[in-house]
N, C-alpha and C positions, 0 to 999 in steps of 0.2 A: 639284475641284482642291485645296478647301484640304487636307480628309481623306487626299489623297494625299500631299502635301509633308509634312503635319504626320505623317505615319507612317515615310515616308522619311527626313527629319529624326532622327526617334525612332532609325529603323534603324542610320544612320550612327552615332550616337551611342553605340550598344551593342555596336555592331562594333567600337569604338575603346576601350570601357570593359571590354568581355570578359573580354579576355586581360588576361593578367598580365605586369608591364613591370619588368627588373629592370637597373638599372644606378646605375654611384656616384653621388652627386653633382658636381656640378661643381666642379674645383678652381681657381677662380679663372682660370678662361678670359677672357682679357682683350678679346675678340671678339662679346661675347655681344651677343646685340638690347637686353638693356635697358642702355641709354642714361642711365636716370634714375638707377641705384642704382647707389654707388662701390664696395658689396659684393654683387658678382656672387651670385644668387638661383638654387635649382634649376629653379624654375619661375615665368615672368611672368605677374604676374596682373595685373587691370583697374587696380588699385590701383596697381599702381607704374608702370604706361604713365601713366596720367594726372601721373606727380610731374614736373612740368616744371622742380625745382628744381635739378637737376645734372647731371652733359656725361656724358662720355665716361669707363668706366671708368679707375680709376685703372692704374701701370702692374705689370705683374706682379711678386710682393714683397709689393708694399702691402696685399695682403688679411691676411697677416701682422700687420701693423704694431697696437700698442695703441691701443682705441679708449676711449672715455668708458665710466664704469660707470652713464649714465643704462638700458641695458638690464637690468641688476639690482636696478633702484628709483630712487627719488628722493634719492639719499644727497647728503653734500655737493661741490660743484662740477658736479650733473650736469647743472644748469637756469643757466650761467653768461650762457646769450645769445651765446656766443661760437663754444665748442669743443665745448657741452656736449648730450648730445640727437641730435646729429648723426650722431654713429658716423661709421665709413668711415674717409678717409686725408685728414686735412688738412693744414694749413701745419706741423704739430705734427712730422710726420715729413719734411717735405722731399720728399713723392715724389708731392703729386695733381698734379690736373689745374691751370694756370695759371687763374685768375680774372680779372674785369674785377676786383672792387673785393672782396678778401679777407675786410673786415669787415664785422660788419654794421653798417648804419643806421637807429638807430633800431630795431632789434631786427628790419630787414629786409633779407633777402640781394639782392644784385641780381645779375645775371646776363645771357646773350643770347649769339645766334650769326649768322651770317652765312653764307647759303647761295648761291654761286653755283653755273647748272645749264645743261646744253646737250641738246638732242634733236632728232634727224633728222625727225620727222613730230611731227604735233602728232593727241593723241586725245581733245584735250577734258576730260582728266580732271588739271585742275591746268596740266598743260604742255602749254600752248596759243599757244606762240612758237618756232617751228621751229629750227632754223640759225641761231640765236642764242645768244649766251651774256649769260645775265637774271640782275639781283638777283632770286632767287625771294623769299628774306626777309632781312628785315633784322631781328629779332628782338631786345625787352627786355622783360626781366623782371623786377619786384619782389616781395618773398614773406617773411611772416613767418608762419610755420605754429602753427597753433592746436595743442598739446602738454596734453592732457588729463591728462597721468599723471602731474600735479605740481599735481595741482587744474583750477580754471578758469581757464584760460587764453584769449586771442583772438589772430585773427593775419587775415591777409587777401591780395591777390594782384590785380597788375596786368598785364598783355602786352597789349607794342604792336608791331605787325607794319607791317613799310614792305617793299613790294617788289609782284613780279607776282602774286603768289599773293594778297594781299591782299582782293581784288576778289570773289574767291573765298573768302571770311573773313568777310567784312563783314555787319553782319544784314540779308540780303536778303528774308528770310521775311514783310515786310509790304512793300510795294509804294512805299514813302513817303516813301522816302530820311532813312527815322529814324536816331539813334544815328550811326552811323559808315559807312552805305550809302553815302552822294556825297562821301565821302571819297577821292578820286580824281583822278590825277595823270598822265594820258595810259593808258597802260600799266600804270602802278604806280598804287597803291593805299594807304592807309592803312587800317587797323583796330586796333581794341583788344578780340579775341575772346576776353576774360576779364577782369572787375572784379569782387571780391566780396568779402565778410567773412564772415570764419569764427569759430566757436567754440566750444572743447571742453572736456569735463570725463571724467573717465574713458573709457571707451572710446566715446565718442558726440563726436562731431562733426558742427556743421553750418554751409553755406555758405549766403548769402543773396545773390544779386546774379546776372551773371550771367558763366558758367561753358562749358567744354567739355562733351561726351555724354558717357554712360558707354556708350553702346551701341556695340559693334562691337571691331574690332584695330589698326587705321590710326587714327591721328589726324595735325591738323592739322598739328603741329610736327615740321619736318625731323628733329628728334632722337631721333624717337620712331618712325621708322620703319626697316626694314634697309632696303626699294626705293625709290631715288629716284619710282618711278612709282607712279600709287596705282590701287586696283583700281575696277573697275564697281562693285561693292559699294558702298564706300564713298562715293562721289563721288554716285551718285544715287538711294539706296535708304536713305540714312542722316542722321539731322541731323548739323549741326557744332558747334553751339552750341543752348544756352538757357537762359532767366532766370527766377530761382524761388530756392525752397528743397530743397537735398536734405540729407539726414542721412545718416552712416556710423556706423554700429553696430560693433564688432567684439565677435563672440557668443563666441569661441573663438581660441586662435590658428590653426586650421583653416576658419573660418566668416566671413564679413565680408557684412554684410548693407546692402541700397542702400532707399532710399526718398521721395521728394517730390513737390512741385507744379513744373510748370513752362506756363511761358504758351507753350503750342506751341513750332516746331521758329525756330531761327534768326533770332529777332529779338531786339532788345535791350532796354530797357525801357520799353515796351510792349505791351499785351496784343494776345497773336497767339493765342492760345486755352485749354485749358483741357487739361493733360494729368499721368497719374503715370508717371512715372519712376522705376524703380528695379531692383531685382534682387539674387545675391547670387556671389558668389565664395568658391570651396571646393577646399582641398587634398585630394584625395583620397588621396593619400599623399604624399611626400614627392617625389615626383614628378610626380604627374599632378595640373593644376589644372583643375578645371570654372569658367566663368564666366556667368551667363545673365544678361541684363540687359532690361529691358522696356518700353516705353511706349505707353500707352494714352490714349487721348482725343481731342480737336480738338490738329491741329496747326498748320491754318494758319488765322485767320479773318481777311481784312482786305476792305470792304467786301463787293462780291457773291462772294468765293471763301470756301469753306470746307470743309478736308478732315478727315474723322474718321476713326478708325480703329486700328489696331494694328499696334506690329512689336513682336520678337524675335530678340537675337541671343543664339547660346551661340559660345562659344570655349574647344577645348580645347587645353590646353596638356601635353605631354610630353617630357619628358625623357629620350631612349633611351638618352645615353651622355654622358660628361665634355665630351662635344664636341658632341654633335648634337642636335637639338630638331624634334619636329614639333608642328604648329599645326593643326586643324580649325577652321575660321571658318566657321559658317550662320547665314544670315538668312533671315527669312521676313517680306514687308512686305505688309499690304492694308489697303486706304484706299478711300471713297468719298468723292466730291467734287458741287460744285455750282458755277457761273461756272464763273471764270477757274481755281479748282481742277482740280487734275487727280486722278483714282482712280485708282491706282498698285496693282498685284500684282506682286512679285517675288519669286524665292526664289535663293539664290546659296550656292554653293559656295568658299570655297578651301580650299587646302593648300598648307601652307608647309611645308617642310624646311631647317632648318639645320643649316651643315656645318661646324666649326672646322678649320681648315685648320692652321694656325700661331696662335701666340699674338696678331697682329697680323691675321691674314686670316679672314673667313669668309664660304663660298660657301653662298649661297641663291639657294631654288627656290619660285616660286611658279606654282599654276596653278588659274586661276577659270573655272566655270561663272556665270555670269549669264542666269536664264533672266528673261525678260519675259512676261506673261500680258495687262498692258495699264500704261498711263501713263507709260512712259519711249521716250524716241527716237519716239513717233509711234502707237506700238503701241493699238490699242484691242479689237482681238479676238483667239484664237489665241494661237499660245505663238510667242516668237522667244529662237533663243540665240547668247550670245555666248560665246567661250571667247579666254580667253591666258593665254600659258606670258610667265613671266620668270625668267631666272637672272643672275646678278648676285653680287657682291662686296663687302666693306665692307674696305677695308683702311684700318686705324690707323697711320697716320703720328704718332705720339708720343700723347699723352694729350688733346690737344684739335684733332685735325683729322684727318677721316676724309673719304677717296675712296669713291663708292661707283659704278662702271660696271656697266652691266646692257644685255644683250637682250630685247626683249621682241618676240613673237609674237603677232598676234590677227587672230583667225578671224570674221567677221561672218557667218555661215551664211544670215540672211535677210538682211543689206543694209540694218540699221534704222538702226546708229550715223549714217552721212553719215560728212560731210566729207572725209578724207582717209583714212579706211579701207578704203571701197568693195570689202571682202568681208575683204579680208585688210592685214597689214601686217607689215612688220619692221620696228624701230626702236629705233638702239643711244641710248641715252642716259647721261649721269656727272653727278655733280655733286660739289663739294666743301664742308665743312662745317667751319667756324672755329668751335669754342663758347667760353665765356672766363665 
């Protein structure tokens, strides 16, 4: 089985890297998935999903607008603390996104958003309250980013989540109700799924505390994603968090290499086990970005459980056209365990297509294979697969508040998930997204 996925994998991956892909780049599509950058990028890489420091692009125009000349060195004003470093569209031009608090403090930005969300079935995966409309997050953030390229610099980064999702957030990965685990509030929840200090000096940076994954496409934070719903993948075949040290290299402006320790998958600080993490992120052209990321070791050890083991995720990203983008997301997970551990085999497929509609609209397509070999939903022998289609919408209502309604499809072909799928399901789900 593994010989087979890991060639399969291979395959996928060379069918998609073959050919030759020719279109412009993007002219400030004000629609695009990434969320974090106020200047729309040809291509999303690991690196800038993770930037949880800024909303909703700014509005078309502003890509335009004069930025700081800390992009052609350390000249003077370009390290002010203020405006400087930044790039993008700020208060400078009259035209970003609204802020909670403009300046910084203390040389740290603050920021957060607020997501209310509703869905007709519940599938376990995040949105697990039906016919309701839930604070999924209630989201803050503090952030003063370590800026190597004006010497040694330090900077570091706080988020604290209140809402349903929370629960779901919190470092569950030791049994113990450590850290911010029985932080808990009926339904809602409390977490703080990132503390840590950073620090950089030319192109190296590193964090110390404890942080999101680099592994996968989907992250925790509503802002970082086009689907209010999140895949099979993510939710049970991937960590959400962990606590250590990792370094960022950038070897090239094409090359950006990952690297650290961390104490197992989802706990907060204390040791849950022994693993590296890392991987690297590569422009293959100005269009097409490869990402592979990796973790290897013990990831859960808390009394009698302990799973060891290895995943890998690659994500590729492309760029077809001014407006359009497809994503290959695989993973490949296998784990042996002991206790209360479980040994986990997964190998998962998606594909995402995005479609610029209007400067303000853009329609996505997403559809996952999730196959199971053993340790997820019950499964301990034989293969079981799951599949669902979503398509859905992100409509930009001004600069900081975006609708996102979606259908989603899913097929249980062997009947593992439970609950309220029982082979099949359709369910429309929306939510709305206030960032500031």
């Amino acid at each position: 089985m593994k010989i087979t996925k890991f060639a399969l994998t291979a395959a996928i991956a060379a069918a998609c890297l073959g050919g030759s892909v020719r279109a412009e780049a993007p002219a400030g599509t004000s629609a695009d998935y990434d969320y974090y950058s106020e200047d729309a990028a040809p291509v999303v890489s690991a690196e800038t999903l993770r930037d949880y420091s800024s909303v909703i692009p700014a509005a078309a125009g502003c890509s335009d607008a004069p930025v700081s000349n800390c992009d052609s060195g350390c000249g003077a004003g370009s390290c002010d603390g203020i405006s400087g470093c930044d790039g993008g569209c700020d208060s400078a031009c009259g035209c970003g996104p609204w802020k909670l608090i403009d300046r910084k403090i203390l040389g740290f930005e603050v920021g957060g958003w607020t997501q209310l969300g509703y869905h007709t079935y519940n599938n376990t995966l995040f949105n697990q309250h039906a016919d309701r409309i839930r604070l999924q997050q209630q989201w803050l953030w503090a952030e003063k980013k370590a800026d190597g390229r004006c010497g040694l610099d330090f900077g570091g980064r706080i988020d604290y989540l209140y809402g349903v999702d929370a629960q779901d957030t919190q470092a569950f990965g030791i049994l113990n109700n450590h850290w911010d685990n029985n932080w808990d509030h009926g339904i809602y929840g409390h977490a703080i799924p990132q503390l840590y200090g950073e620090v950089a000096m030319g192109d190296l940076s590193i964090k110390v505390g404890h942080f999101f994954t680099l592994i996968g496409y989907e992250v925790v934070g509503a802002t970082g994603n086009f689907f209010y719903s999140h895949s099979y993948t993510m939710y049970n075949s991937e960590p959400f968090t962990h606590t250590g040290v990792l370094a960022t290299y950038k070897m090239s402006n094409d090359l950006t290499v990952y690297g650290g320790y961390v104490m197992g998958w989802d706990s907060g600080f204390e040791d849950n086990g022994d693993a590296f993490l890392g991987g690297t992120s590569m422009d293959l052209t100005d269009l097409i970005n490869v990402t592979s990321q990796y973790v290897i070791g013990r990831f859960g050890e808390a009394g009698a459980q302990n799973e060891v083991g290895f995943m890998t995720s690659t994500v590729i990203t492309t760029q077809l056209s001014d407006s359009m983008q497809h994503v290959l997301w695989i993973d490949y997970l296998d784990t042996d365990g002991t206790g209360r551990a479980r040994e986990r085999q997964t190998f998962d497929v998606n594909n995402i297509l995005l479609i610029g509609l209007t400067d303000n609209v853009t329609w996505g397509n997403r559809f996952e294979w999730y196959n199971i070999d053993k340790g997820v939903y019950g499964v301990t022998t034989g293969r079981s697969d799951v599949y669902a289609y979503t398509t859905g919408l992100n409509i930009n209502a001004g600069t900081n508040l975006v609708f996102r309604p979606e259908v989603r499809w899913d097929w249980d072909k062997d009947r593992v998930v439970g609950n309220e799928l029982g082979g099949s399901q359709t369910t429309f789900g929306m939510d709305a997204i206030l960032t500031y």
